[in-house]
C-alpha positions as CSV (number, residue, x, y, z in Angstrom):
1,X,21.5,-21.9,31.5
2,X,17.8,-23.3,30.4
3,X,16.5,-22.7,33.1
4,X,17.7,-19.3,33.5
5,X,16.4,-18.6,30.1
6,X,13.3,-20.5,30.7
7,X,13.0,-17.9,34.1
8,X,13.2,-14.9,31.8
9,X,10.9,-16.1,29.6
10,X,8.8,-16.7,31.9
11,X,9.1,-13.4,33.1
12,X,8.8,-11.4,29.9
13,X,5.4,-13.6,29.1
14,X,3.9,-12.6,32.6
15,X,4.6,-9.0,32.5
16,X,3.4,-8.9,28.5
17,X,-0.1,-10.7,30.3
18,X,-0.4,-8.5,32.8
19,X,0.5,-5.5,30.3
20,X,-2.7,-6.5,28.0
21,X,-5.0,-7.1,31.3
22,X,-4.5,-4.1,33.1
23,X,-5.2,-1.8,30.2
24,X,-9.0,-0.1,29.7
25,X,-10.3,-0.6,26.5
26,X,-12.7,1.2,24.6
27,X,-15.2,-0.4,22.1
28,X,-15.3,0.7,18.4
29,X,-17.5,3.9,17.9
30,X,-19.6,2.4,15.0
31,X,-20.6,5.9,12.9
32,X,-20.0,6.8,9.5
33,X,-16.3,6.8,9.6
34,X,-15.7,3.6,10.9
35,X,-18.7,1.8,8.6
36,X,-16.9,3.4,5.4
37,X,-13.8,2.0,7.4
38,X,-15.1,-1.5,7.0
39,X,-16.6,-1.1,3.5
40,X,-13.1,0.2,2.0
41,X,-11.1,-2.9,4.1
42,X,-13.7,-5.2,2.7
43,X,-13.3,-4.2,-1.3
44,X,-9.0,-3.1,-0.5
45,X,-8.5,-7.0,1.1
46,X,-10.6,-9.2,-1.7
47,X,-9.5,-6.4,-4.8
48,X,-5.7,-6.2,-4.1
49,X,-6.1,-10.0,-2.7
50,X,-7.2,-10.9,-6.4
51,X,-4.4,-8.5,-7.9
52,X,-1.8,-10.6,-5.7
53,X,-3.2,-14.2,-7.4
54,X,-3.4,-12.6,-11.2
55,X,0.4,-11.3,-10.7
56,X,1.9,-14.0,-9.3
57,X,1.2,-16.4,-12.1
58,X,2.7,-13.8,-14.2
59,X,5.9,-13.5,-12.0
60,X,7.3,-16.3,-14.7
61,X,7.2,-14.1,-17.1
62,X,10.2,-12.3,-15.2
63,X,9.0,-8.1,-16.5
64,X,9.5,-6.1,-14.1
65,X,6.3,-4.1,-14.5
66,X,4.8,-7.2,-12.8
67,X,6.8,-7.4,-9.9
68,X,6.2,-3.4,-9.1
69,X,2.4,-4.1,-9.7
70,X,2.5,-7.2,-7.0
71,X,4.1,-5.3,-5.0
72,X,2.0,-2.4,-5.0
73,X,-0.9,-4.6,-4.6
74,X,0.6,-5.9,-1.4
75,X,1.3,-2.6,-0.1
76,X,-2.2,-1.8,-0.4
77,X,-3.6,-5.0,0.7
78,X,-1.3,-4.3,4.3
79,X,-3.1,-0.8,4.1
80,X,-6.6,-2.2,3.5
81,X,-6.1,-4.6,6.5
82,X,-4.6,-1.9,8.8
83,X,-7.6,0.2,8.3
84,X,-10.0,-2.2,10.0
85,X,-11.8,-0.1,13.2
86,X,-10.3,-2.4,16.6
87,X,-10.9,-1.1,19.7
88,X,-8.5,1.1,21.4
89,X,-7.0,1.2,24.5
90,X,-7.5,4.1,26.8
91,X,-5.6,3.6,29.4
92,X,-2.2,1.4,29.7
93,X,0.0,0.6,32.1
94,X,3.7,1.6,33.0
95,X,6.4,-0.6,31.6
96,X,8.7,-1.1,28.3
97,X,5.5,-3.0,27.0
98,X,3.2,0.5,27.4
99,X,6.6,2.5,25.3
100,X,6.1,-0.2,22.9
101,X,2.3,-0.4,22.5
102,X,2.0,3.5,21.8
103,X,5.2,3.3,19.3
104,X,4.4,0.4,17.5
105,X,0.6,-0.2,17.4
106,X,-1.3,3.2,18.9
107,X,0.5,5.3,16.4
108,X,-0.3,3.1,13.5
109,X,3.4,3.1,11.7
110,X,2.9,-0.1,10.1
111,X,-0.1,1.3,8.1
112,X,1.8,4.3,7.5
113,X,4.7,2.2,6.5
114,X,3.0,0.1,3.8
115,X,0.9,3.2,2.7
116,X,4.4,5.2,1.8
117,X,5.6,1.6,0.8
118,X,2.8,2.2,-1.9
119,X,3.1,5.4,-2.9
120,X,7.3,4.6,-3.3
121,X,5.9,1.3,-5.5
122,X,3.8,3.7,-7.8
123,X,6.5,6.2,-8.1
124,X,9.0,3.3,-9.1
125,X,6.3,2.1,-11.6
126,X,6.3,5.3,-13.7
127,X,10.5,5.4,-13.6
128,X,10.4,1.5,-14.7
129,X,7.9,2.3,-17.6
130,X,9.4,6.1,-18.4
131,X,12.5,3.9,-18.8
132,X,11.6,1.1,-21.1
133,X,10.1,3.6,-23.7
134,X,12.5,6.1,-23.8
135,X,15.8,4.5,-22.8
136,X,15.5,0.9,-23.4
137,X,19.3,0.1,-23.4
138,X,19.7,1.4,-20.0
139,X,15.9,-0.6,-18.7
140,X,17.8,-3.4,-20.1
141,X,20.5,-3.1,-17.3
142,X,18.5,-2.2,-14.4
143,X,15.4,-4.2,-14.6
144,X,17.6,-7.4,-15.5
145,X,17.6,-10.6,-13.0
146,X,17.1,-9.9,-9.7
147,X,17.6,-6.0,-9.3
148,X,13.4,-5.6,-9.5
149,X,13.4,-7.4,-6.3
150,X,16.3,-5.5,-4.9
151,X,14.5,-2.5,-5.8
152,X,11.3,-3.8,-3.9
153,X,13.2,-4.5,-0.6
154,X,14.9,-0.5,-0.4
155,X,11.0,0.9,-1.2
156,X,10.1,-1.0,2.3
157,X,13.3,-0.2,3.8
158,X,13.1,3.4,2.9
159,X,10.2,3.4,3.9
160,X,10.1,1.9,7.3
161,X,13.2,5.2,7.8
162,X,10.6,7.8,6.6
163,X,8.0,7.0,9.2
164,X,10.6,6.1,12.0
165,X,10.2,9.4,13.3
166,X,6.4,8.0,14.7
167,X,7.7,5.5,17.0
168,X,9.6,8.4,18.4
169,X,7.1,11.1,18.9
170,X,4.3,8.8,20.1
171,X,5.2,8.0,23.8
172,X,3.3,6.8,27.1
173,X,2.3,9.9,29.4
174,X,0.8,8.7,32.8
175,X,-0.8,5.0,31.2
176,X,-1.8,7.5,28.4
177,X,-0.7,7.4,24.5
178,X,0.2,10.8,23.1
179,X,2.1,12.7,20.4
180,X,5.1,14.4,21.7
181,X,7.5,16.4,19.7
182,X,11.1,18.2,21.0
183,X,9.6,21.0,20.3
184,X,7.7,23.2,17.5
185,X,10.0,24.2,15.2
186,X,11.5,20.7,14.5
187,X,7.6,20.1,13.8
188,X,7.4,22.5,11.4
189,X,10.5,21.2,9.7
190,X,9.4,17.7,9.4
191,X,5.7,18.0,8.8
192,X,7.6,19.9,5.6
193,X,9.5,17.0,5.1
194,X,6.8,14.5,5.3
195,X,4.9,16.6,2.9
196,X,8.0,16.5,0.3
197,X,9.1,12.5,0.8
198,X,5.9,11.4,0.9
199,X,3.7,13.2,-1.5
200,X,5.0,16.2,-3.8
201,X,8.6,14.5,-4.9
202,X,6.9,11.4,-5.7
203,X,3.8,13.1,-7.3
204,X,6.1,15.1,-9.6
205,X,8.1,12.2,-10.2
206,X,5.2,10.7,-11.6
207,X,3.7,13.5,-13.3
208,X,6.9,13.9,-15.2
209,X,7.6,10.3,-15.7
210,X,4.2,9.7,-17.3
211,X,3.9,13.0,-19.7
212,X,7.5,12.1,-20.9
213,X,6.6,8.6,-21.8
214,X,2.6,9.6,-23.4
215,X,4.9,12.2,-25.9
216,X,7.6,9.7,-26.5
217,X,4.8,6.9,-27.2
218,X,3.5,9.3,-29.7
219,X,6.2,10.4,-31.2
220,X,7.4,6.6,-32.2
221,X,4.1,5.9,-33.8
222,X,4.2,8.7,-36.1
223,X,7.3,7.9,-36.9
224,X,6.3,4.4,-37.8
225,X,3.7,5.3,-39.6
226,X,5.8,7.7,-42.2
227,X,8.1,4.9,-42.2
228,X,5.3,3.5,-44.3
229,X,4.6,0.1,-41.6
230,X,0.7,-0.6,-41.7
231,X,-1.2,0.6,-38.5
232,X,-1.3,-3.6,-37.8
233,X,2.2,-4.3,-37.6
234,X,3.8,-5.9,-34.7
235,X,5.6,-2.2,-34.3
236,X,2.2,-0.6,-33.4
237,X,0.8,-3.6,-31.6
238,X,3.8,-3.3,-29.3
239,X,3.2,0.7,-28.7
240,X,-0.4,0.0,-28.5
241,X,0.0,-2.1,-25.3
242,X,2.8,-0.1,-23.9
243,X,0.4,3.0,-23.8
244,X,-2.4,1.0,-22.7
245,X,-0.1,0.1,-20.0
246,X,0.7,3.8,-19.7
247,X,-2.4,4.9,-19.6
248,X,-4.1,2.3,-17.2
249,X,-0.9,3.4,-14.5
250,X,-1.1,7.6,-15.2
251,X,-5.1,7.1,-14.1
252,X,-3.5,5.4,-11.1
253,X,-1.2,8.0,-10.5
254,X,-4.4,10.6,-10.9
255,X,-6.6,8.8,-8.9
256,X,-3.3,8.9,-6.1
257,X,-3.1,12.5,-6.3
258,X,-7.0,13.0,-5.7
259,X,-7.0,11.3,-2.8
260,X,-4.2,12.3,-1.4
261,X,-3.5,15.8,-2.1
262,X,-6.1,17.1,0.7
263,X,-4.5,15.2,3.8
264,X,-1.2,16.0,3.2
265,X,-1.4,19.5,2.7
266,X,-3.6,19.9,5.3
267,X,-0.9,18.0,7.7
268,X,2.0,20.1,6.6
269,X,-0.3,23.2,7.4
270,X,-0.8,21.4,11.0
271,X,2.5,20.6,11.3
272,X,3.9,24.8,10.3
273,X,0.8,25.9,13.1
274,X,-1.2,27.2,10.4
275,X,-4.0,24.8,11.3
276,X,-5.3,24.7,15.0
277,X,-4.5,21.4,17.2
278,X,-7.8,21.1,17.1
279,X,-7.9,20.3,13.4
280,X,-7.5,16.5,14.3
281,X,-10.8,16.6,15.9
282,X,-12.6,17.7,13.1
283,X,-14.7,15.8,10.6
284,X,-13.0,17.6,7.9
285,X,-9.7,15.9,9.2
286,X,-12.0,12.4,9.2
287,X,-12.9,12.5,5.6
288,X,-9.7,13.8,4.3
289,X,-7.9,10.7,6.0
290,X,-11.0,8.4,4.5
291,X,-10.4,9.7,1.1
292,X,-5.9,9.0,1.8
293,X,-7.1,5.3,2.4
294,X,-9.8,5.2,0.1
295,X,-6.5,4.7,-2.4
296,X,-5.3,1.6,-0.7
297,X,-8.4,-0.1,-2.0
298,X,-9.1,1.4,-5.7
299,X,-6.6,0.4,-7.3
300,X,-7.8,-3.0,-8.3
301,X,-11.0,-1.3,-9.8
302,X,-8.4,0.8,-12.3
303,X,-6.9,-2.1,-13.3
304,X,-10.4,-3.8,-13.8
305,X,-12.2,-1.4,-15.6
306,X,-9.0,0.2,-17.8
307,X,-6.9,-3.2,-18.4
308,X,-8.2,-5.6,-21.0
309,X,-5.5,-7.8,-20.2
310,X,-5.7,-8.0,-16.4
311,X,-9.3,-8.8,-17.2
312,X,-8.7,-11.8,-19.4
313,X,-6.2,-12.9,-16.4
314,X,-8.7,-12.8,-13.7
315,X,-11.0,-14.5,-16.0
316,X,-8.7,-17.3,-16.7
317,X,-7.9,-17.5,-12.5
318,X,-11.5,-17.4,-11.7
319,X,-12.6,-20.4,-14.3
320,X,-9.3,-22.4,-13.7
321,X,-10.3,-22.3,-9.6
322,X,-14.0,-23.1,-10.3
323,X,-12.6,-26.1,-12.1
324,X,-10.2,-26.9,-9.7
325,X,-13.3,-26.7,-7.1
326,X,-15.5,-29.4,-9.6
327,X,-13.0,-31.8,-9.7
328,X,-12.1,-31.9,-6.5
329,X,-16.0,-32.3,-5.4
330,X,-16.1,-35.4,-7.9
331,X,-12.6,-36.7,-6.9
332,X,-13.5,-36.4,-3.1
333,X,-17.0,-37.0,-2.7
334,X,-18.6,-35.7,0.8
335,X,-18.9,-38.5,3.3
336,X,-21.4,-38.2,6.3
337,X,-18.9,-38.8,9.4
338,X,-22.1,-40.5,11.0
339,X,-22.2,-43.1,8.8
340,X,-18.6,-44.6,9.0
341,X,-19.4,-44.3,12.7
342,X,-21.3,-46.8,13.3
């Protein structure tokens, strides 16, 4: 039985080689598009990167606003990663190996998969937040325990089913990776549907969301104040963070419409035959897919520039590793290797 298993393994390894050495590469095309590529990687990985270290120390503070935001800085961190130029292959074999190649990694469904995965975290976000303002019984029941990290695993699960449709529609023709769909109408009716899961219902979603809790925010100040509490008291304080809060995710939620309001219309349009095929050749296409990604990678620079809080916190992580580095330098002094040679 081991070595019958052992067989197939070897098997399955050889024809994986031989999959990878018989393709034709092509070397990255370095112009505009793929330098900006690299820029927006570089400031998306070491931004969200730093996000991901600031949150998780908070993550004992058990808020759910602070599991979303780790989350969301994950998301974009997979995006910014995914959006690194790599050469591409131009021509692959036959075999389950070429099917699984053009499903899994031409088509790019895991960046698609953590982008949405994003977008789902943001739209979540402005629910949680809508929630604890206005309805703070109810927040109390489902952001308690564990259901924020229940709520995490169906955003990447939900996710993973919106874009499942890709590993579907991108298939191997003659040692060549294309799109194929059943046929135009069914197109048309999911480049709709793409258009309404991913962008529009979350984007009004969050629209509402935000409005709703900026009015409410209001609304309970003035109140305090006529209840005669000083602008000082820990009533205020408390509003004054939660719309800071507010505010620092609606510019988010701005800043996710701007960049991604361009591409996705412009792919339903595509989708519904109103744009050309030739549309995905164009440079217009190019910068409206640059602008979709430049999201993945901005969001740390929000939180910098509109978050006093999350500036304190990186503060505090930057001097406590600096520290960290010091005493380790005196505790573990650098010895030449030459000298305990001899």
């Amino acid at each position: 039985m081991a070595a019958c298993t052992g067989n197939i393994t070897k098997f399955w390894m050889g024809l994986l080689v031989h999959q990878i050495t018989a393709g034709k590469y092509s070397a990255v095309h370095w112009n505009w598009k793929s330098y900006t590529q690299i820029v927006m990687a570089i400031i998306g990985i070491v931004g969200n990167s730093l996000v991901i270290c600031v949150y998780l120390r908070k993550l004992r503070f058990h808020i759910a606003t602070n599991t979303l935001i780790l989350n969301l800085a994950v998301a974009d961190l997979l995006g910014s990663i995914f959006i690194i130029p790599l050469p591409k292959v131009t021509q692959i074999g036959e075999g389950p190996f070429s099917e699984i190649y053009c499903s899994l990694a031409w088509s790019g469904v895991l960046l698609w998969i953590a982008i949405v995965a994003s977008i789902y975290t943001l739209t979540m976000l402005s629910v949680e937040r809508y929630l604890a303002v206005i309805y703070p019984i109810k927040y109390r029941l489902l952001f308690v325990g564990a259901r924020p990290k229940i709520v995490i695993i169906s955003i990447w699960i939900l996710s993973a089913f919106v874009n499942l449709y890709i590993t579907f529609v991108a298939k191997n023709s003659n040692g060549i990776c294309i799109v194929k769909w059943p046929n135009p109408a069914f197109q048309a009716i999911f480049g709709v549907f793409l258009f309404l899961a991913e962008f529009f219902i979350p984007m009004l979603i969050m629209l509402v969301s935000h409005v709703r809790t900026i009015f409410s925010l209001r609304t309970q100040a003035e109140t305090i104040l006529r209840s005669g509490s000083a602008r000082n008291s820990p009533s205020m304080a408390l509003l004054r963070t939660r719309r800071k809060v507010i505010e620092t995710l609606f510019v988010v939620v701005v800043t996710f419409i701007i960049c991604w309001l361009p591409d996705q219309l412009a792919y339903m349009l595509y989708n519904i035959g109103v744009l050309e095929t030739e549309y995905l050749s164009t440079h217009l296409y190019e910068f409206f897919v640059l602008l979709a990604f430049l999201n993945s990678c901005v969001n740390p620079i929000i939180y910098t520039f509109k978050n006093k809080e999350f500036r304190h916190s990186l503060k505090v992580l930057l001097r406590v590793r600096k520290r960290n580095q010091i005493h380790a330098t005196n505790d573990n002094p650098i010895v030449d290797i030459r000298s305990t040679a001899k």
